[in-house]
C-alpha positions, -999 to 999 in steps of 0.1 A, spaced: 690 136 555 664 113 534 633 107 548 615 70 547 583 50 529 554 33 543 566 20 575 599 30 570 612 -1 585 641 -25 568 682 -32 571 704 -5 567 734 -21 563 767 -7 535 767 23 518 754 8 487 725 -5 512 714 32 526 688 32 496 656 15 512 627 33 520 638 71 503 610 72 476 611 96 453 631 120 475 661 99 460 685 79 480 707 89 508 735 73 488 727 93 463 734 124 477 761 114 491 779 103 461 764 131 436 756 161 459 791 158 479 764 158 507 773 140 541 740 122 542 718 98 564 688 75 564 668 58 588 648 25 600 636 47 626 641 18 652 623 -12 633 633 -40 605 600 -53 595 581 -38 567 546 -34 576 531 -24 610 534 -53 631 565 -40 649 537 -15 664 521 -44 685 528 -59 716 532 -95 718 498 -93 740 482 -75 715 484 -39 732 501 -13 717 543 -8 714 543 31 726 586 28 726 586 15 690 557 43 677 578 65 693 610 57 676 589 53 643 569 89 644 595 110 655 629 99 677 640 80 650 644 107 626 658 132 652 686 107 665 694 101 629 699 138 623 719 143 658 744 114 655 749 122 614 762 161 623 780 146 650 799 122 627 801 149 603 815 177 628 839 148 639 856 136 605 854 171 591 864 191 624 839 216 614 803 219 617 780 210 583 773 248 574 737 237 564 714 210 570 686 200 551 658 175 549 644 159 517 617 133 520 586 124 506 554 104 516 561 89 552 595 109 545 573 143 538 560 134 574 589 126 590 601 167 575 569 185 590 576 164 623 611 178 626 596 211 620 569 210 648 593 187 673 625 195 665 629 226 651 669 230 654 674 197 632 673 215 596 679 248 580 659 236 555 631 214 551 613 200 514 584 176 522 567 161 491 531 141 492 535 142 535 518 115 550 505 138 578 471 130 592 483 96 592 454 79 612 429 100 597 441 93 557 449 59 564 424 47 582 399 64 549 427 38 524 406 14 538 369 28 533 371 17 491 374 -19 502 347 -22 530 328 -2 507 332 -28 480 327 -56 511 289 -35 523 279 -21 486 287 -51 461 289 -83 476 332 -86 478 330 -81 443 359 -55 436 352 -35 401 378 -41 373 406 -20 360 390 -16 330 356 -2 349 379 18 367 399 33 334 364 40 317 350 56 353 380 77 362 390 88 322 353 97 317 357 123 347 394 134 331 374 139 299 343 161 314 371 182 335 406 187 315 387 215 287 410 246 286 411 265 259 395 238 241 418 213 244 419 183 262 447 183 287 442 148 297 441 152 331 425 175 356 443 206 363 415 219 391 403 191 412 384 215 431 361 221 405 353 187 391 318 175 398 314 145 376 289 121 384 292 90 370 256 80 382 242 105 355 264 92 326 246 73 303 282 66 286 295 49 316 266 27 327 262 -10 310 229 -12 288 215 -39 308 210 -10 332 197 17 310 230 27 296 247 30 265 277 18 274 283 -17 260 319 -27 264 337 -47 297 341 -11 310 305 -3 320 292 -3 352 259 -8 374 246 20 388 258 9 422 293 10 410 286 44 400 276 52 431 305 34 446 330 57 427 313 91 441 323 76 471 353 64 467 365 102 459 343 116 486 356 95 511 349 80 548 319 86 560 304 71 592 274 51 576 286 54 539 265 80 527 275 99 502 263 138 491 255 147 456 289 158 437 271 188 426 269 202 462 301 187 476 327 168 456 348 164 484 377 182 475 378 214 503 399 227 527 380 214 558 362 181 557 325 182 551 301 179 587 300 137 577 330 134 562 361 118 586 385 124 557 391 133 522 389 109 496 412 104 461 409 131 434 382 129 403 407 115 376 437 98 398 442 61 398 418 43 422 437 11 417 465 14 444 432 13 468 401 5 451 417 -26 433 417 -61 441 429 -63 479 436 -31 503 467 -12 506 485 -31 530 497 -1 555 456 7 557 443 -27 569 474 -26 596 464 9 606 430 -7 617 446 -37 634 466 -13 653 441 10 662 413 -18 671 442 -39 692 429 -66 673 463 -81 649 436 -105 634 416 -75 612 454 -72 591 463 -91 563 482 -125 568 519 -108 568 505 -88 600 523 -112 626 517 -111 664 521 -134 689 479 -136 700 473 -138 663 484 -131 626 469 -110 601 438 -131 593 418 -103 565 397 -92 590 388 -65 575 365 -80 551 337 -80 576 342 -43 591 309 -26 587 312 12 580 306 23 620 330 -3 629 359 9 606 341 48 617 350 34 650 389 28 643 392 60 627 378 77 658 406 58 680 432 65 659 422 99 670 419 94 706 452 70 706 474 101 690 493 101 728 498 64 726 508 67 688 534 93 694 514 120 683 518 103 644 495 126 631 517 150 627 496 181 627 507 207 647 501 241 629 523 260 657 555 263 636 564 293 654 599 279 666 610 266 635 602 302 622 616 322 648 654 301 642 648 312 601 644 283 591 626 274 557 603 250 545 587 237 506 561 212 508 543 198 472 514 175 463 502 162 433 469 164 426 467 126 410 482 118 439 475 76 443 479 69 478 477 105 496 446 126 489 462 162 481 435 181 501 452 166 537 481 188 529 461 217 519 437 213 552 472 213 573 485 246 553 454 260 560 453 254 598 491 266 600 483 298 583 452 304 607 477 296 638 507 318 622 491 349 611 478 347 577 491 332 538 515 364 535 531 355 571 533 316 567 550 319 531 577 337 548 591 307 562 569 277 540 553 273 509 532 249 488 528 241 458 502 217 440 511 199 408 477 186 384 483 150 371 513 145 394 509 108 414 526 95 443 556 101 428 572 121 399 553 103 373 518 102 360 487 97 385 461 99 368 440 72 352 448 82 311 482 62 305 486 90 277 482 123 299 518 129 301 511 158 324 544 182 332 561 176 363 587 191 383 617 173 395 628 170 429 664 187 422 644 215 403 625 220 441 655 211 463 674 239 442 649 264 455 652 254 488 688 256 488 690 294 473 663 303 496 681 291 531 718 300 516 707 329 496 673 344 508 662 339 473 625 335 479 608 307 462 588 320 429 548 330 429 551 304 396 574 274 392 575 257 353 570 224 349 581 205 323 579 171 299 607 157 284 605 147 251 604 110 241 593 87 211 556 86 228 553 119 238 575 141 211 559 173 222 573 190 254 545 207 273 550 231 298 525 245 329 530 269 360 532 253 389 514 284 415 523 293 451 494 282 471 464 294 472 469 310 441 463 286 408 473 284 372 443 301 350 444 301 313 445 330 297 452 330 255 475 311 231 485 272 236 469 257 267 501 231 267 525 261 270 530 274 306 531 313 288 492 307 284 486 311 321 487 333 351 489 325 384 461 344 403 
């Protein structure tokens, strides 16, 4: 089975039309026709593309249709497709598996906590878990830019010289520059110290379109903090915002030092974000203008949220989880899905554009608390983080040259598959790879580390995965 995007909404209609909404997971089609898979997607109950569908006519909220969207959707999809399978093939499927990533990485931990017969096997890339919490946070960059800077969103070349000056003060191993950041974790840059960032009208020496004022300095420390309640924001050097559990004033994580701030720091919000606060405020207006509801459209809104305000819809997308169908997704009891052997690979990348990385890592964290320890919880999942890895299998971070290896999501599904059919454990290191091109002739290579452990160099060529250990 596939798992969705976004919403996850649209018309599933021949089999050339399975393909919406299956992100870089691939398309149910696809595996189908190449796999020799029987295989399934869903709209999980809903044809629309952007929240809307999760509003009553009278404003209130659709509890049936959240339903259907967080989690019956997906589980009727996976009952009716093995029934249609046992049916034309008289036999049952002898495995089942799930391969999804974003809202489709949810939808996998969901069957895992809900329905923990569904799948033998589970792969969950980038999951959009947390869902009010993260998405709610999409939003802070704008109202930031809304409060802070007069509506006056900072540039894509500000952000390229911002966001490349932090690869370049964190990407040194060996003494090379890998361009991009292979420890997140670790990276403190502050771009309000930078003299090589800031414009020379303000005191710096930074005289190209790129520069900034020292309030968009500030703006990008918080932009990969993220949400707080009154927009403060700590000093990097004491808490960059990249931990397990969220800081005492922090609601939730914010984007990686060195990822791409465009998807929601550009221009105009990340659609799904400024619906996520319609929904949760009951008010359709605070959406953008494809948000349609009968007591109102979509009217941008969200332009005149103050930072308690949009505190506020974070806090009832928290208190709404019953009436949201529980869309958070986080559950750390996986004890049934355990107990019936079944296996599950999540992955993240650490560019990641959309999804801050450290929302899966918090979630891992909390399951292995709940399930007895790291050594007990990889028995049955396992995570692994990939540096300069997007929202997507392709390049996050701000350096259009960094060219940082990936894995491929047939290179993970394969370990999933020999670890449900074979008991073949998933390795403590994974190699990731580049393929050589006319840009990029040299092939670099890097270990990819079971969580918690991480990639550390140790001697020889810090673009060759021998260099490392994982430890």
């Amino acid at each position: 089975m596939k798992g969705g995007g976004g919403w996850a909404g649209g018309t599933h209609g021949t089999l050339t039309g399975i393909t919406p909404s299956s992100g870089s997971a691939g398309s149910a089609s696809e595996s189908a026709g190449v796999e020799g898979a029987v295989s399934a997607t869903t709209d999980t109950g809903h044809a629309v593309s952007n929240g809307s569908f999760a509003m009553n006519p009278d404003g209130t909220i659709n509890t049936v249709l959240w339903k259907d969207f967080s989690e019956r959707g997906i589980h009727e999809m996976a009952v009716k497709a093995k029934a249609l399978a046992k049916a034309y093939y008289g036999e049952d499927a002898r495995y089942v598996y799930w391969n999804g990533f974003s809202t489709g990485g949810r939808q996998g931990l969901k069957e895992a906590q809900a329905n923990p017969a569904d799948f033998d096997g589970i792969l969950a890339g980038a999951p959009a878990n947390n869902w009010t919490k993260f998405i709610t946070t999409e939003l802070y960059p704008q109202i930031l830019v809304q409060r802070d800077l007069g509506g006056v969103s900072i540039t894509a070349a500000q952000h390229t010289t911002v966001s490349n000056a932090a690869i370049n003060a964190c990407d040194v191993v060996g003494g090379v520059h890998l361009g991009y950041v292979p420890d997140p974790a670790s990276c403190r840059y502050d771009p309000t110290t930078d003299a090589a960032v800031i414009c020379t009208a303000s005191g710096g020496s930074n005289a190209t379109s790129g520069c900034v004022t020292p309030a968009q300095a500030i703006a990008f420390n918080k932009f990969w903090h993220g949400q707080t309640a009154d927009g403060s924001v700590p000093d990097p050097a004491a808490d960059n915002g990249f931990a397990a559990t969220t800081a005492p004033a922090q609601k939730w994580y914010g984007l990686a030092r060195g990822s791409s701030l465009m998807g929601l720091a550009g221009a105009a919000p990340f659609p799904i974000s400024s619906d996520m606060a319609a929904l949760e405020l009951q008010d359709p207006t605070i959406a953008t203008p494809s948000f349609l509801n009968a007591t109102g459209n979509g009217a941008d809104g969200w332009k005149s949220l103050t930072y308690p305000q949009l505190a506020n819809a974070w806090d009832r997308g928290v208190a709404l989880q019953t009436a949201f169908a529980n869309i958070n997704t986080d559950n750390p009891d996986l004890s049934a899905f355990r107990d019936r052997k079944g296996k599950l690979i999540s992955y993240h990348g650490l560019a990641d554009t959309l999804i801050p990385p450290q929302g899966t890592i918090n979630y891992y964290s909390r399951v292995a608390t709940r399930m007895g320890g790291v050594a007990a919880t990889q028995s049955f999942y396992r995570l692994y983080l990939v540096p300069g890895m997007g929202h997507g299998f392709s390049n996050g971070t701000s350096n259009a040259n960094a060219n940082p290896p990936l894995p491929t999501n047939a290179q993970l599904y394969e370990l999933l598959t020999a670890w449900v059919e074979k008991g073949i454990e998933p390795p403590t290191r994974v190699e990731a790879t580049t393929t050589a091109s006319v840009r990029f002739p040299t092939v670099k290579t890097r270990p990819l580390c079971l969580y918690p452990l991480k990639a550390n160099y140790t001697s020889g060529d810090p673009l060759l995965a021998v260099s490392y250990t994982c430890s």
